[in-house]
C-alpha positions in Angstrom: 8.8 -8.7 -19.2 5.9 -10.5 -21.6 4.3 -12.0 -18.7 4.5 -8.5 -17.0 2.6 -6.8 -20.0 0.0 -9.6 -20.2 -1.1 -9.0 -16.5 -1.0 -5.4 -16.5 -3.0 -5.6 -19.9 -5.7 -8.0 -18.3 -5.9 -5.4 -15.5 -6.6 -2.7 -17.9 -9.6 -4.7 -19.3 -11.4 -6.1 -16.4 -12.9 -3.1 -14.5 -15.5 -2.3 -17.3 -17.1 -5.8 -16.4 -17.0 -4.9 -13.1 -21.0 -4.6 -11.6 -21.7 -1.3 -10.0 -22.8 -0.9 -6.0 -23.8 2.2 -4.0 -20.9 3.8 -2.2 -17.6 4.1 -3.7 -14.6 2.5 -3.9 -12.3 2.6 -0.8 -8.9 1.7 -1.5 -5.6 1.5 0.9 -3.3 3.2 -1.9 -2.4 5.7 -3.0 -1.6 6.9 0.8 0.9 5.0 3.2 -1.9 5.2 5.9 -4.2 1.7 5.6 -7.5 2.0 5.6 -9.9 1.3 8.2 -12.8 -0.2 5.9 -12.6 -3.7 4.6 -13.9 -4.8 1.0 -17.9 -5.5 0.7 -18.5 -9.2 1.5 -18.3 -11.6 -1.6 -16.4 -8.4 -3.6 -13.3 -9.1 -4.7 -10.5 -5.9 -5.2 -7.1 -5.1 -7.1 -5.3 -2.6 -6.1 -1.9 -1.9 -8.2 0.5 0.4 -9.2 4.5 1.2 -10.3 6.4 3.3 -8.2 9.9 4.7 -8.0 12.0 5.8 -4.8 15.4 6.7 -5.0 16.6 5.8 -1.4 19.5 8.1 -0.9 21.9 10.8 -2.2 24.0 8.3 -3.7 22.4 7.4 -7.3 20.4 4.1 -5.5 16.8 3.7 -7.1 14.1 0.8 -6.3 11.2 0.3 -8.6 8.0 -1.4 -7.7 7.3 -2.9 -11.5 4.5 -3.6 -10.3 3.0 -3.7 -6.9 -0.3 -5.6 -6.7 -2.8 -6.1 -3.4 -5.7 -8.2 -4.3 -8.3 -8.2 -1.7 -11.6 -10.4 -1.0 -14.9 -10.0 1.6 -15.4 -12.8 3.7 -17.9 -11.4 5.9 -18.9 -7.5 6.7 -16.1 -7.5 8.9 -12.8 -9.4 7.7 -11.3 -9.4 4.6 -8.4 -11.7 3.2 -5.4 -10.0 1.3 -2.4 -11.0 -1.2 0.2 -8.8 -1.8 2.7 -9.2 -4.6 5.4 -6.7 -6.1 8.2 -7.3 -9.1 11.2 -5.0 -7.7 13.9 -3.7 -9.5 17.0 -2.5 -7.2 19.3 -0.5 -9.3 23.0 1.2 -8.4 24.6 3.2 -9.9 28.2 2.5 -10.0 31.2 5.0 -10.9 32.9 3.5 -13.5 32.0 0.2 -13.6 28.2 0.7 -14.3 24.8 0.3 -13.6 24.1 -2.8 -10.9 20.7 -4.4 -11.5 18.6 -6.6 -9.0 15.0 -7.8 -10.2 12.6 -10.4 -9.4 9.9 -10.8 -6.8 9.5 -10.0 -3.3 8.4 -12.5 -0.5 4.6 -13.3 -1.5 3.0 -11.7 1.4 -0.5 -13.2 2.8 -3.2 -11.4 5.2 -6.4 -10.4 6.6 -8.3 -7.0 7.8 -10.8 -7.3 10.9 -12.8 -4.5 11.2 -12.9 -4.2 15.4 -15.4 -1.6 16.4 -17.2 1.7 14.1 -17.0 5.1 14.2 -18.7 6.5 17.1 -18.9 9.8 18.7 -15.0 11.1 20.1 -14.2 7.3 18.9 -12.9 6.7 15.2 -13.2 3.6 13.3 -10.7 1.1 13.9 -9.5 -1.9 12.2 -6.5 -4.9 12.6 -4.2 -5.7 9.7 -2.2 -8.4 10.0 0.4 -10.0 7.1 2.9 -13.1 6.9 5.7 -12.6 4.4 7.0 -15.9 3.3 10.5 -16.4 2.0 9.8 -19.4 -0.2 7.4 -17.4 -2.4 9.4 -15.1 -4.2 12.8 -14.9 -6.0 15.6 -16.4 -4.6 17.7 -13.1 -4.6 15.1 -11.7 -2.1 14.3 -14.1 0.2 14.9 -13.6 3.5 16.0 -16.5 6.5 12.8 -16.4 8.0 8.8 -15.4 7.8 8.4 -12.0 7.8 5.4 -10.5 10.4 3.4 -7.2 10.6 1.4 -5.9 12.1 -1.2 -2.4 12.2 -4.2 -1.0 13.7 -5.5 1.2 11.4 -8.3 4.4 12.5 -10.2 6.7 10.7 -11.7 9.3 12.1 -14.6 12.0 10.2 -14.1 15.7 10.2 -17.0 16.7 8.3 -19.0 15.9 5.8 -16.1 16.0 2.9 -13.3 15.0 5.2 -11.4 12.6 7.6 -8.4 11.4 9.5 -6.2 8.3 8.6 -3.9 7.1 11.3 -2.4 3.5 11.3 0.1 2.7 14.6 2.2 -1.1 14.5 5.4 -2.7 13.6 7.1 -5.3 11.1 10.2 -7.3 11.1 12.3 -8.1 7.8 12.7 -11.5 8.7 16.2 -11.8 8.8 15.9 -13.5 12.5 16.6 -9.8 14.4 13.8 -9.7 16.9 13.7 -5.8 16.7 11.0 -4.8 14.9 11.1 -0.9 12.7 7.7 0.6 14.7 5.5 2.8 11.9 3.2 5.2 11.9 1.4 7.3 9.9 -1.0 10.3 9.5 -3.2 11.7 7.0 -5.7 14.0 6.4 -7.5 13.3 3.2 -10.2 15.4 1.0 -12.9 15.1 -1.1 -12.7 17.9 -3.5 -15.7 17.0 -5.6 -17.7 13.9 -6.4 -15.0 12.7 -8.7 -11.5 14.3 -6.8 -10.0 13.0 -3.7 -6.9 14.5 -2.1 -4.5 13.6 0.7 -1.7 14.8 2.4 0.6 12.8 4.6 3.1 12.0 7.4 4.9 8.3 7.8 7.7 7.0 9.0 9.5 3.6 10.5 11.3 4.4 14.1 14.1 1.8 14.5 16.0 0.7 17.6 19.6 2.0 17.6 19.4 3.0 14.5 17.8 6.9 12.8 14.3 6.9 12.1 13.0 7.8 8.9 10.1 10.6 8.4 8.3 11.3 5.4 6.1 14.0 4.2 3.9 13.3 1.1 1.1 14.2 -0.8 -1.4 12.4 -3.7 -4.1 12.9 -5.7 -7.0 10.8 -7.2 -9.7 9.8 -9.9 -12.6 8.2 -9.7 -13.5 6.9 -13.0 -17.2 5.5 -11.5 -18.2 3.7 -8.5 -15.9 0.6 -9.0 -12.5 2.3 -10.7 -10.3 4.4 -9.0 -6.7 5.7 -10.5 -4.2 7.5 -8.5 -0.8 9.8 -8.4 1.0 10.1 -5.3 4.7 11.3 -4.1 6.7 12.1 -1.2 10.4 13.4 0.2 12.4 12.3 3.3 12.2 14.7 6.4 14.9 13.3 8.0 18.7 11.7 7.4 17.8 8.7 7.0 15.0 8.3 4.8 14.7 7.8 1.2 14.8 11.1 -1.0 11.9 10.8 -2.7 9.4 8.6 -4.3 6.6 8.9 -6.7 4.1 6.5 -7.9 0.4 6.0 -10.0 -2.0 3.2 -10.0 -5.8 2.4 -10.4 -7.4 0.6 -8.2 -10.8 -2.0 -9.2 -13.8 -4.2 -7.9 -15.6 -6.9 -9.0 -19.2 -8.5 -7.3 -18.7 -12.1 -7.2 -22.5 -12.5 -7.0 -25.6 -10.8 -8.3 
């Protein structure tokens, strides 16, 4: 728990030595739709947050304590990605207690290729592509093999303060099942003024043999300046089988590695 307080306080401090650049930040979070821009070339970008889903009527809770996806521009067009989240898995149990799971999740690495702009009836579209490796994590989580996925991410303008996020592709948990849980997602987001940004969303994972799981959510964000962004997002499950709810906040940061 110290070494949790000491990053999240060093996150606090470092985007008010971050250099400024024209444009704003564009961040993958708060929505579940990825975007379609990668990070300026030699820009390096944090993007974290907690988060709290409560997966089913039974009194099952996970908590992302926290997420972090640290990004960095190799070129206008492809950017390389780390992802890293501290879970807690709790369960509560009827009368023997509360059962507790914590520790890290498969160290996942990646890139973003941006593959062709916006143009005319065409929307911008990008590749995403991660490896989840077993080895670096917690033990408790690991899974038997390395975990893939996989999504094309577009984004498409509506006007001059709106667009259209829509990622299609698939992952596997690594457990060795070649049956992949297909996603996608759709969201229309807003900007409501020069500081306000607004999103509402559908997602959801479509499984073979098994029920899909649909989820409608909604978010809201800050921009603090050009380079800090904070955020407060939430959903509810749509259908049987997904989660109940979640909720979660976060701020998002960049940094110029060169003047």
């Amino acid at each position: 728990m110290a070494k949790i307080k000491l990053l999240l306080h060093f996150l606090l401090w470092i985007p008010f030595i971050a250099f400024s650049q024209s444009g704003k930040i564009d961040t993958d979070r708060p929505d579940q739709s990825e975007s379609a821009f990668t990070v300026p070339e030699k820009w390096i970008q944090v993007e974290t947050g907690i988060g709290l889903q409560k997966n089913n009527h039974a009194r099952d809770y996970e908590y992302a304590l926290p997420s972090i996806l640290s990004k960095y521009g190799i070129s206008k067009r492809i950017e390389l990605r780390l992802i890293t989240t501290y879970q807690s898995h709790s369960t509560i149990l009827i009368p023997t207690g509360t059962v507790t799971e914590a520790g890290l999740l498969p160290v996942e690495v990646g890139t973003k290729i941006n593959l062709s702009a916006e143009k005319k009836f065409l929307p911008k579209t990008s590749l995403l592509f991660h490896l989840g490796f077993p080895s670096l994590g917690s033990k408790k989580f690991a899974t038997a093999h390395v975990a893939p996925r996989f999504r094309f991410a577009f984004q498409k303008t509506l006007s001059a303060s709106s667009a259209l996020g829509c990622n299609l592709g698939a992952e596997w948990d690594g457990s060795g099942n070649s049956d992949p849980a297909w996603i996608y997602t759709l969201s229309p987001g807003f900007d409501l003024s020069e500081k306000w940004y607004a999103y509402v969303e559908v997602f959801g994972f479509i499984y073979k043999d098994e029920s899909p799981e649909h989820t409608l959510a909604a978010g809201i964000a800050w921009y603090a300046n050009k380079d800090l962004k904070i955020d407060l997002s939430g959903g509810f499950g749509i259908s049987p089988a997904a989660p109940v709810y979640y909720t979660a906040a976060g701020f998002s940061f960049r940094i110029h590695t060169k003047k």
